[in-house]
N, C-alpha and C positions, 0 to 999 in steps of 0.2 A: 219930248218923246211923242211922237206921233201913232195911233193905234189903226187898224185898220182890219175890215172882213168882207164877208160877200154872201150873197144868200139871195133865196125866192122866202115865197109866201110859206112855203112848208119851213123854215128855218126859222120864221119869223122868233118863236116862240126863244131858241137859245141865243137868236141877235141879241134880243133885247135886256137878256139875264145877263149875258156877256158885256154888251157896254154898263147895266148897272155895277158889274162887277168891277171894271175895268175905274170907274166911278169912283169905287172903293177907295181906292190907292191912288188912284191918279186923275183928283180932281179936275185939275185943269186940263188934261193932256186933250188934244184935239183927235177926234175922231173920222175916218171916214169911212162910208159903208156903200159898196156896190152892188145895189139895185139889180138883181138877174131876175126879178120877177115878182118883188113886193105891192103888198096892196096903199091906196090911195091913203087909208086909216091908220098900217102899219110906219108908213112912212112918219108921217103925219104926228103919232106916239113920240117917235124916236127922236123928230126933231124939238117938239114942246119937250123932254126928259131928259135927254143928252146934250147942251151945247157943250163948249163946240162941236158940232157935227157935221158932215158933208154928204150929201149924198149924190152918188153918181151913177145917173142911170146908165144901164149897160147891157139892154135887151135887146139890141141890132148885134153886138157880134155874138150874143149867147144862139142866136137864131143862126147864124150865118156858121153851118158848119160844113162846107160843101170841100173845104181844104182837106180835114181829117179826111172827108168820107172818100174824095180822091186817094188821098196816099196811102191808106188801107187797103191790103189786100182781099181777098172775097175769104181765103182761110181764117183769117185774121178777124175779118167780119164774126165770121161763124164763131169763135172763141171766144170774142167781146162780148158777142151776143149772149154766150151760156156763163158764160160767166156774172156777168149781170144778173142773169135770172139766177142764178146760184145763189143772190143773196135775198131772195127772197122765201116765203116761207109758207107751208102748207100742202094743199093737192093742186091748188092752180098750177103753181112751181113743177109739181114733177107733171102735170099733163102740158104746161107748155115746152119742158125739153121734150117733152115725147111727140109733139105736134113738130116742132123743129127740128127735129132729126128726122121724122117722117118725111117731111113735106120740107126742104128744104129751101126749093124754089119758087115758094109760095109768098102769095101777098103777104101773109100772115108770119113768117123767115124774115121778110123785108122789113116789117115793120118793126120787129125784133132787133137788127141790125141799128137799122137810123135809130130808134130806143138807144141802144148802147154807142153809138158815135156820137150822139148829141150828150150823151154824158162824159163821154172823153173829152170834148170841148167844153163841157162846164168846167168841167178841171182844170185843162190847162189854160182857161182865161183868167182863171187866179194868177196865173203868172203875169199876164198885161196888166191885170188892175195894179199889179204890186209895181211893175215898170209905171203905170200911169201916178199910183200913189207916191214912187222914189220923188218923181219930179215934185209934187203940189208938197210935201215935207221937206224940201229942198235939204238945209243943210243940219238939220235934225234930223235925229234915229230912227227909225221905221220899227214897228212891230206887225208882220203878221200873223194873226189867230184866225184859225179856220169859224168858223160863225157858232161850231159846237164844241169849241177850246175852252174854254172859261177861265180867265185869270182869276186866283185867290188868295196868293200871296207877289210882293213886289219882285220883279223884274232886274232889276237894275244891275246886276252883277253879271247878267248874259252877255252883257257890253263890257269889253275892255281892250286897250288900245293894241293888243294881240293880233286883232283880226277884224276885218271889214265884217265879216258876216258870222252869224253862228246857227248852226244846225244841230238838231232832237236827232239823235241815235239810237236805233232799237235795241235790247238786253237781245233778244232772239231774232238771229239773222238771215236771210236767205237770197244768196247771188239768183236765181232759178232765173231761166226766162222767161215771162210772166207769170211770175211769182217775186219779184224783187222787193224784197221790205229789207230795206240797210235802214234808210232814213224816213221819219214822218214826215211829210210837207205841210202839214196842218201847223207847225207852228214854226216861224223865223224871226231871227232879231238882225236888222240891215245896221250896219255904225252909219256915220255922220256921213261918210265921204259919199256923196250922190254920183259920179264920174265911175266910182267902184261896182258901187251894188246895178248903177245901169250895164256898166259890162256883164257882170256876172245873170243880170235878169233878162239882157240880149242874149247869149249866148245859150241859157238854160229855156228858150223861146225857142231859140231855133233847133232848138236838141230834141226837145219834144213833140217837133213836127215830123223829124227824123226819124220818131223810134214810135212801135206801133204796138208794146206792150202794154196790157191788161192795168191800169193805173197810172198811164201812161206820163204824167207829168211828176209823180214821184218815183218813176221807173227812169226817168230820163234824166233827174236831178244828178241818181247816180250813177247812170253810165257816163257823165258827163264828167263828173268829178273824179271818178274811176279809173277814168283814164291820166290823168296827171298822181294820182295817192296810191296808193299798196292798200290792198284789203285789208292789212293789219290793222292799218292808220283809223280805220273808222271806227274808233273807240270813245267813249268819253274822255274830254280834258287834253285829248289829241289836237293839235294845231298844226297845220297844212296848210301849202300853196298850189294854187290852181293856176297850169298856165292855158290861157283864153286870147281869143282876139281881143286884141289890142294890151295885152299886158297881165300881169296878172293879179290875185286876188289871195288875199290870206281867210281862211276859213279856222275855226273852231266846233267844235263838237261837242256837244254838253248831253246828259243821259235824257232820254224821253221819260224816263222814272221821276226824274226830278222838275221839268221843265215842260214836257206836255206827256201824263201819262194818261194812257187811253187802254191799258189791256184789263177791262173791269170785268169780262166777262169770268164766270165762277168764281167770283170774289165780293163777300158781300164788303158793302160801302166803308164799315166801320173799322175794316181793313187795309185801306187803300194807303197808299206810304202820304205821309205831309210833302206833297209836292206843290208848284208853283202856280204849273195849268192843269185841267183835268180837261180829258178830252172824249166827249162823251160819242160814243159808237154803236154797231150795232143794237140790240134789246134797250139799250140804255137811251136810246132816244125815244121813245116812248115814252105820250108825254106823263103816265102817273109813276114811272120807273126814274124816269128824270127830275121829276121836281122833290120825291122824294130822296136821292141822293143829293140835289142841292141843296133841300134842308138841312142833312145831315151835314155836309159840309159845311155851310154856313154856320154852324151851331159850333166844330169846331173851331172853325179859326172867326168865332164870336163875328161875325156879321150877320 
């Protein structure tokens, strides 16, 4: 089983908790980790602490976002934009919507804009690196964890001969258009068939360039799948076929509860259900909010 994530220099911090973790359980399992903006030392750490390790630099196409910012409409811009700054926090926050709503067509609007398209492109280049990762795992299972997923208990049963691929399903759902939260993309488990999961990681490539909503590569997962399944189907333990170019794809769906839970917000730590991945968000990445819920969970499940 091959493990894999992506991350800059601000990530660095849960890359490296995350392969210790990953460590845990799966000694041997080979790791690869995509370089979007690590430093010379962080790198440097990971490979002296983790072999197998691979690291793939990938700051030419994190740069290169001139596609998005084409197919993006200028409405669309401006939504990205506030939305972006929405996740931010304090009086900066509400004096910069107040600046960009003011001043629209200002340098300072523009720079807002590319801000938010170049994070749309962070995101959906997790999609190539997992296309670049299917091929270098060849005919072993793929895992990918978003860099602040953390693995804590073993894996292994997300895989069965059901389905080529399995995806995290949210408890609370929303079709909305840019608002779409059916599925987390922070966590996936690809099966063996390399032929499979490159179709489905082509197809979910070019869907994402397609669509121009607010999270836009896990907005595009599911209108992609959407369209072959019934919204009922998106439930845990559901298993579904996807028909795609060139054939199609069995999928499964397993709870984000169980498999990557990430809704920690008003919930203190020693309440979080025994799940598999914890997927840290929001406040919770913070780095003294963060290390003390990794203690606590370490201490549970005795690591």
């Amino acid at each position: 089983m091959h493990f894999m994530m992506a991350g800059d220099a601000k990530y660095f911090i849960f890359m490296r908790e995350n392969c210790a973790q990953v460590r845990t359980h799966y000694q041997d399992a080979p790791l690869i980790i995509y370089d979007f903006g690590l430093k010379t030392d962080q790198i440097a750490e990971l490979e002296r602490r983790f072999q197998p390790l691979e690291v793939v630099n990938w700051h030419a196409k994190i740069e290169d976002f001139q596609g998005i910012w084409e197919s993006t409409s200028e409405p669309q811009k401006r939504k990205l934009a506030l939305a972006l700054n929405a996740r931010q926090v304090g009086i900066r926050k509400r004096l910069k919507k107040a600046l960009f709503k003011r001043f629209p067509s200002s340098r300072f609007a523009r720079a807002m804009k590319i801000k938010a398209i170049r994070f749309e492109n962070l995101l959906i280049q997790k999609i190539r690196c997992m296309r670049d990762a299917s091929d270098r795992a060849a005919d072993d299972r793929l895992v990918f964890l978003d860099a602040d997923a953390l693995l804590f208990q073993p894996i292994d049963d997300a895989f069965d001969t059901t389905a080529d691929i399995t995806l995290t399903v949210m408890s609370k759902i929303s079709w909305a258009y840019n608002a779409c939260f059916v599925l987390n993309s922070g966590v996936l488990f690809f099966g063996p068939d390399r032929q499979l999961r490159n179709r489905f990681l082509d197809a979910w490539w070019s869907e994402a360039h397609a669509n121009d909503e607010w999270l836009r590569e896990q907005s595009a997962l599911v209108r992609m799948i959407e369209r072959s399944v019934p919204r009922d189907d998106f439930a845990p333990e559901k298993r579904v076929t996807v028909d795609l170019d060139g054939g199609p794809v069995r999928l499964r769906f397993v709870a984000c509860e169980e498999f990557n839970f990430f809704d920690m917000e008003n919930r203190e730590s020693a309440a979080f259900p025994d799940s598999r991945i914890y997927h840290f968000t929001g406040r919770r990445q913070k780095p003294e909010i963060f290390r003390a819920i990794l203690a606590t969970l370490r201490q549970r499940f005795g690591q």
